[in-house]
C-alpha positions in Angstrom: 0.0 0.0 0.0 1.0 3.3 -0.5 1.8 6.2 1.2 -1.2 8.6 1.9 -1.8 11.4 0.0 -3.2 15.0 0.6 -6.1 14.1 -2.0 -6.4 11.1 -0.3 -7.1 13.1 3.2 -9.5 15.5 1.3 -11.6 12.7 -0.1 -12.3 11.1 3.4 -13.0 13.7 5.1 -15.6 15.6 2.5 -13.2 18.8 1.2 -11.2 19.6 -1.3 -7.4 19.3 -1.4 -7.2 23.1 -1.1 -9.6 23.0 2.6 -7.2 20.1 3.9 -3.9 21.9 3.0 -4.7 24.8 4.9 -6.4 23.1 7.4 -3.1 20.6 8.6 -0.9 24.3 7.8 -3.2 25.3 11.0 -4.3 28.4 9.2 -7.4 30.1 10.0 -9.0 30.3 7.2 -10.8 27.2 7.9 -13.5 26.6 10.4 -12.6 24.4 13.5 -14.9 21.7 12.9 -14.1 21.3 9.5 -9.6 21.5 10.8 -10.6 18.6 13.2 -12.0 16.6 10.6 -9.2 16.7 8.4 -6.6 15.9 10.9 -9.0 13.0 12.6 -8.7 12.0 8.5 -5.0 12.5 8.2 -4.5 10.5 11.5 -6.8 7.7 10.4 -4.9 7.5 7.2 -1.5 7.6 8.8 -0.9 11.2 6.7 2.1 12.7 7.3 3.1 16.3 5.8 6.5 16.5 3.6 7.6 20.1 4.9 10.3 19.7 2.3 8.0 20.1 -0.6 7.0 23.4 0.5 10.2 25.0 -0.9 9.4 23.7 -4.7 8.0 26.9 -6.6 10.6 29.1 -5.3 12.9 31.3 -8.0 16.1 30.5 -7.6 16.8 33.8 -6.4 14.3 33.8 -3.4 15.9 30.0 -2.3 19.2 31.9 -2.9 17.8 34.7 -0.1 16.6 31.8 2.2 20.1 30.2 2.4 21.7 33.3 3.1 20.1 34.4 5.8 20.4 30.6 7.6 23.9 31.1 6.8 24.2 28.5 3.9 26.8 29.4 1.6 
């Protein structure tokens, strides 16, 4: 079996991709009852969120800022 996915998370607990994703980022955007259904969903699923891929549709210029400022040269 493979690893869950954040569609997969969506589909079981009744929202779209877009509701779940800001609901497991924590934002408050979404209604409580609706960011307690997701994660209940994501837990149920054994979801887990890959931080890394949050870094993907950076310019290389903006990742080139990031490093900087950690001190990556």
């Amino acid at each position: 079996m493979s690893r869950p996915r954040l569609i997969d998370v969506a589909r079981e607990a009744g929202v779209s991709v877009g509701a779940a994703s800001n609901a497991l980022a924590g934002t408050n955007r979404i209604p409580e009852a609706t960011r307690h259904r997701v994660k209940e969903a994501a837990d149920r699923l054994g979801y887990v969120r890959r931080i890394a891929r949050r870094g993907r549709n950076l310019s290389m210029r903006e990742l080139e800022e990031r490093l900087e400022r950690l001190g990556v040269v």
